[in-house]
N, C-alpha and C positions, 0 to 999 in steps of 0.2 A: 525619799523615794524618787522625785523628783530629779534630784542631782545624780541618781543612781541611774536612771534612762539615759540621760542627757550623755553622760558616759561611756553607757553602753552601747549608744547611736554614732559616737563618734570614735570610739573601736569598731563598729560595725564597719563604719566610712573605713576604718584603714585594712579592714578585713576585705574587702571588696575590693581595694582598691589593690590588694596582693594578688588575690584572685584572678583581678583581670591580666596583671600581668603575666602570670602565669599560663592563662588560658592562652593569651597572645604571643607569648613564646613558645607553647608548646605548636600552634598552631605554622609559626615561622621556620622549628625545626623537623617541619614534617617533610620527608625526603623526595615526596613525588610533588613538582611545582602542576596542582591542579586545576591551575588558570591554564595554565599552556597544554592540558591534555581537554580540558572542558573546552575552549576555543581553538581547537585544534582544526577541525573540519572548516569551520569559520576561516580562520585563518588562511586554510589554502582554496578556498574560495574566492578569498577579495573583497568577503561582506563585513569585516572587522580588519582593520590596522593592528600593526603592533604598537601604533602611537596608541591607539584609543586602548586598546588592553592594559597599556600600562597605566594611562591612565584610569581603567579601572579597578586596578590593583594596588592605586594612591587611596582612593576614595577607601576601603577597609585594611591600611598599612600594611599591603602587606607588599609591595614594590621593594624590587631590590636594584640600585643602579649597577652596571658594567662597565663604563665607559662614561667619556663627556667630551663632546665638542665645542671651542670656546671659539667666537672671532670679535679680534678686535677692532673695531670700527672709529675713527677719526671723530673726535667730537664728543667722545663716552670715554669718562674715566674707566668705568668697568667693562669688562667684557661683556658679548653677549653668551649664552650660553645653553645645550640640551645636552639631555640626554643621549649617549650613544650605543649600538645593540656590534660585540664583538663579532658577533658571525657576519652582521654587514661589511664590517672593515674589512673581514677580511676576503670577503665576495668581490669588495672592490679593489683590494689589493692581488687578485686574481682574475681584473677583469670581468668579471662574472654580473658587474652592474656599476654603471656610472657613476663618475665622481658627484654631478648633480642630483641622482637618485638616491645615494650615501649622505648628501648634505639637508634634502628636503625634510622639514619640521618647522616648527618654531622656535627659536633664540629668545631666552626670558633677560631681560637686566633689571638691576636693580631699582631703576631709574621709570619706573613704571611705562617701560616700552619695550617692543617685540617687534623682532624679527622674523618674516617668516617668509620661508625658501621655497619652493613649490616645485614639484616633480618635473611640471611642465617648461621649468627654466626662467620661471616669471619672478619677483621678492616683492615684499610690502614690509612698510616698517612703521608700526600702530604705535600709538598712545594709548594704553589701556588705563589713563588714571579716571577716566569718568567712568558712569553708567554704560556707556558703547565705545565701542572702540572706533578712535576719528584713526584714518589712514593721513600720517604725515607725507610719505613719497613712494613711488611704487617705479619699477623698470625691469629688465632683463638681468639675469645672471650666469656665468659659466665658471665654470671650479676643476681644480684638477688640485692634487695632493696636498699641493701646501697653502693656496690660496682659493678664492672666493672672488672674480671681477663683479661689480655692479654697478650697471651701466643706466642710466637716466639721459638718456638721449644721447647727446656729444658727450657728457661727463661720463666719467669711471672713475670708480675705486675701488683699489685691491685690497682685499680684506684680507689679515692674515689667520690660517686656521692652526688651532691647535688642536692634537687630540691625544687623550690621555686613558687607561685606564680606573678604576676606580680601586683607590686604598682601601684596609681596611676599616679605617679614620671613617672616609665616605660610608663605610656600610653601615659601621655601627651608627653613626648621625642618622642614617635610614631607616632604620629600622627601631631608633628612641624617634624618630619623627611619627614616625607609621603606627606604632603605638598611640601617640598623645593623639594624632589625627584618626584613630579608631575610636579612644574612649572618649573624643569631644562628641562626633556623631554621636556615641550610644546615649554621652551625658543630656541629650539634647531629643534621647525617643528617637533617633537615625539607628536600626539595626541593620540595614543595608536590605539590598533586595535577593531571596532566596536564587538558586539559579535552579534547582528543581522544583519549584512552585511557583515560579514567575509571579510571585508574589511578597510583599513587605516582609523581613522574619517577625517583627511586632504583630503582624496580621493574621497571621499563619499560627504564631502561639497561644494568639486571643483567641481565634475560632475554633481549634482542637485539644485546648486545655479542660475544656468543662467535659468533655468526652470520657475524657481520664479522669479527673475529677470526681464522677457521678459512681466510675467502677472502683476507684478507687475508697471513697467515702463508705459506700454500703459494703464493703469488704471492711475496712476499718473498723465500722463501728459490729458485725459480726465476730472481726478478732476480738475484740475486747471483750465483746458478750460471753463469750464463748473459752476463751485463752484464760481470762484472770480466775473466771471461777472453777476453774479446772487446776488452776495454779493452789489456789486456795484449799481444793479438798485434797489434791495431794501432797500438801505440805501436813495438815491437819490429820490425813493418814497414811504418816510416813513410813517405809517401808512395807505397806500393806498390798493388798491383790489391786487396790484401787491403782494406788502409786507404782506399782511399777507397769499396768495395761495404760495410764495414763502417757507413762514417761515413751513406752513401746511405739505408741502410736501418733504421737507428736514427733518423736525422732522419725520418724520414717519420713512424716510431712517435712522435716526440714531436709531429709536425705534426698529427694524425689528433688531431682531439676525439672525448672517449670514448663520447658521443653518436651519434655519425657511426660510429665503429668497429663500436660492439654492435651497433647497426643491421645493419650490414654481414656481421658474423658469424650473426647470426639469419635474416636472409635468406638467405645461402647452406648454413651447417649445417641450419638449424631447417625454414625453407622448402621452401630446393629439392632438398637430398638428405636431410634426414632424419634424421640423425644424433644430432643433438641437441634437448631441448625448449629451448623459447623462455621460459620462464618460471616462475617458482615456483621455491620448496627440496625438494618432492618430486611422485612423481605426484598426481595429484588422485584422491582415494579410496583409495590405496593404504596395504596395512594392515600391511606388511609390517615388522621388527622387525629387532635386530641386523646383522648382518653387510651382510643383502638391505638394511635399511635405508641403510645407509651409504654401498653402493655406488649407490642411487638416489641420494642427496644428491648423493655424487659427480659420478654421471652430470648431475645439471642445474647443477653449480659449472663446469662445465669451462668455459665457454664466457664467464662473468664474470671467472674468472680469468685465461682466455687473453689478455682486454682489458686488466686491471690489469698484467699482464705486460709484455705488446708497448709499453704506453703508458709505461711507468717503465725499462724498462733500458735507453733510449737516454739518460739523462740521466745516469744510473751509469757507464753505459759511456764516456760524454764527460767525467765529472770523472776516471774510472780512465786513461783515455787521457793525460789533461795532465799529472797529476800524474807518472804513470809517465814521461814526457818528458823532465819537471823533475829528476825523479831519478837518470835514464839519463844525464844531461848531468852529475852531479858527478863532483869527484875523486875520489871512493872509489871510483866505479865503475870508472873509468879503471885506479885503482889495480889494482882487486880484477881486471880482465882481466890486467894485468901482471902479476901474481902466477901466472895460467898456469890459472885456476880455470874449470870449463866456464859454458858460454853460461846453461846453465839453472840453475847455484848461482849465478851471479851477477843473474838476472831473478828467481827464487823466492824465492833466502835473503835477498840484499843489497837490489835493490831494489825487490821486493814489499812485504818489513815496513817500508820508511819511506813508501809510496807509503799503506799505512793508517792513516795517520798523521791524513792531512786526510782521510781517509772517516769516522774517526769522530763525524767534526760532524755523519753524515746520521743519524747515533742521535738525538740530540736532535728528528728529524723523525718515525722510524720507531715509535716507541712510540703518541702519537698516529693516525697511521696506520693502526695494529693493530690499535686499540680503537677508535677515531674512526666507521671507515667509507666507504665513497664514495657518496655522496649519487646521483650523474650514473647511475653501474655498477648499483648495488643496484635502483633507480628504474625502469631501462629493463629489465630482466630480472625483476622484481617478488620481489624478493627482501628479504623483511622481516628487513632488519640493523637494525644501529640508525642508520646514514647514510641511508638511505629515510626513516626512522619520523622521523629529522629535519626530511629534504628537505617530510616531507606537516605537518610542525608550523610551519615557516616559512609553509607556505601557508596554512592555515588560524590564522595567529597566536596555538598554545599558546605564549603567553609564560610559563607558568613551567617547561615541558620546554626551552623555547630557553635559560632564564637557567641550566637546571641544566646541559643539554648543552655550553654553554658554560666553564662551571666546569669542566665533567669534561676537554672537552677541552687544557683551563690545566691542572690536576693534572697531567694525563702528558705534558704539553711539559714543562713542571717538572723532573717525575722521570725523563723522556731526556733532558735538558739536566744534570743532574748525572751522570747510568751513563755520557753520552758524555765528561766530565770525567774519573770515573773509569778510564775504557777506556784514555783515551792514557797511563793512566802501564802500563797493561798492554802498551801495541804497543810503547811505546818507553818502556826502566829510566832512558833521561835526564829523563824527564817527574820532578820530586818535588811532592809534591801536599804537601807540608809548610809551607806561605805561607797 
């Protein structure tokens, strides 16, 4: 069994490890670039660069180069070199802003030094291989199309500039860059910082995951209460008045969008008689502590949970139904009547525990669930889970809480995809997990 986890943990690893890519390229071919609409105000302010933007758009891969400026400096094998933005080139090739305000960044080389050109007409040229950066030599610069002067008192040298477009060669390097420097952060607990929560996405999951969590569980353990034994009598009395008011009113729960449902409960609990609020985890202003706190919580869960409820045990109740069918119909059962055994050892003992046999593949769904959230539930009853706090980040496109919530949500398909593995050799000792 041993060798059987071991296994399974490292298909997990290559399972996640698809995952991510996936997440990270769906998120690369999303058509609206929502850095440059998110910093957009910013930007024509003056309180954010477009240097520093891109640089924030390194830190979660999702940078794409346009251009690059190289100059080659006397004394340096390599070039130096930046980034370059097409709509400057061509502002300066329109006049529209100087060859030194086109030129001003920094020049990375290989050679662990930099170059850096400054708006104001001024260059320095660092040693970045230690801890701080020592400044080697600094002076004056002036630049027009095809060169770069940099003057250090009486001396100059004419630097010559190239500038190029970026291949598609360069993009795809960017964008396998941007990837490995996204999953090193996450491999490392760096989910980046939310931009609608101005808060860590690790932080922001941790604090509004037990929220969902808490509705989610007491709904769960209701469906089951409620879903299998429902499953069970109407398989037991198949085509009868039970089974089909059974099947009527489960179908409807699954028909009913969850949308349409809470509506429906808020209107007539919240509404028109009163019973319950309509929204929020507690009262509004309320200061109340322990016990008194809990049961407010309570009091304003009942009515998101009633919905997660009504809308999931018709589906429970429909695979408890079949499978219990499937099972009623073997030999053994046949047998185990012939043997003289009552009605209810042979529904409970005999063909109950093979009937959970094929429920345990709903583990692999139900972990997710837990912690995941419901986006549609949480949303319309204004209840900050972490499925709302998703639903308002899709809207507003914090893409680095979408890339982490995503991930989170891969982790615990993962790890219910292996406890439902392990489970079947628990309902049934024929199961050996030794392979």
């Amino acid at each position: 069994m041993f060798k059987y986890v071991l296994k399974r943990l490292a298909l997990s690893v290559v399972v996640l490890l698809g995952v991510s890519v996936i997440i990270y390229f769906l998120v690369r071919l999303m058509p609206t670039d929502y850095l440059e609409n998110k910093f957009s105000s910013q930007l024509q302010q003056g309180t954010i660069t477009h240097d520093q933007l891109d640089e924030f758009k390194k830190r979660y891969g999702l940078y794409m180069p346009e251009a690059y400026l190289s100059l080659e400096m006397d004394g340096y094998e390599k070039p130096f070199q930046k980034d370059a933005k097409v709509k400057k080139y061509e502002d300066v090739q329109n006049g529209l802003i100087s060859y030194e305000e086109f030129y001003a960044g920094k020049y990375e080389s290989d050679n662990n030094t930099v170059l850096e050109l400054n708006e104001d007409g001024t260059w320095s040229l660092l040693d970045t291989s230690g801890e701080t950066n020592r400044v080697i030599s600094t002076g004056l610069f002036t630049a027009d199309e095809q060169s770069v002067v940099l003057s250090q008192g009486p001396d100059r040298q004419t630097v010559a500039v190239t500038y190029r477009k970026a291949s598609v060669w360069d993009k795809f390097v960017a964008v396998l860059g941007g990837y490995f420097s996204w999953l090193g952060n996450m491999l490392q607990g760096d989910l980046g910082d939310s931009f609608l929560y101005q808060l860590p996405v690790g932080e922001v999951i941790a604090d509004h995951m037990w929220i969902s969590f808490l509705i989610s569980l007491v709904a769960l353990i209701f469906q089951f209460a409620i879903a299998i034994p429902l499953g069970i009598i109407s398989a037991t009395r198949q085509y009868s008045i039970v089974d089909y008011s059974v099947t009527v009113i489960t179908m409807i729960g699954i028909s009913l969008p969850s949308f349409f449902f809470a509506a429906l409960l808020i209107k007539v609990f919240s509404s028109w008689l009163g019973w319950f609020p309509a929204s929020g985890l507690v009262s509004g202003g309320a200061a109340s502590t322990g016990i008194a706190y809990a049961l407010d919580m309570l009091h304003h869960l009942v009515l998101p949970m009633l919905v997660l409820i009504v809308l999931s045990i018709g589906g429970l109740m429909r695979y408890t139904r079949t499978n219990m069918l499937e099972v009623l119909n073997s030999d053994y059962i046949r047998t185990a009547r012939a043997k003289g055994l009552s009605e209810k050892k042979v529904i409970y003992v005999h063909a109950f525990r093979n009937t959970m046999i094929p429920l345990m593949t709903m583990l692999a769904g139900i972990l997710p669930s837990l912690f995941g959230g419901a986006m549609i539930t949480e949303e319309v009853f204004a209840i900050d889970g972490i499925g709302r706090l998703a639903y308002k980040a899709l809207q507003q496109g914090d893409v680095p809480f979408i890339m982490g919530y995503n991930m989170f949500l891969a982790v615990l398909t993962v790890i219910g995809t292996l406890f439902s593995d392990l489970m079947y050799a628990v309902v049934d000792p024929r199961v050996k997990l030794s392979k």
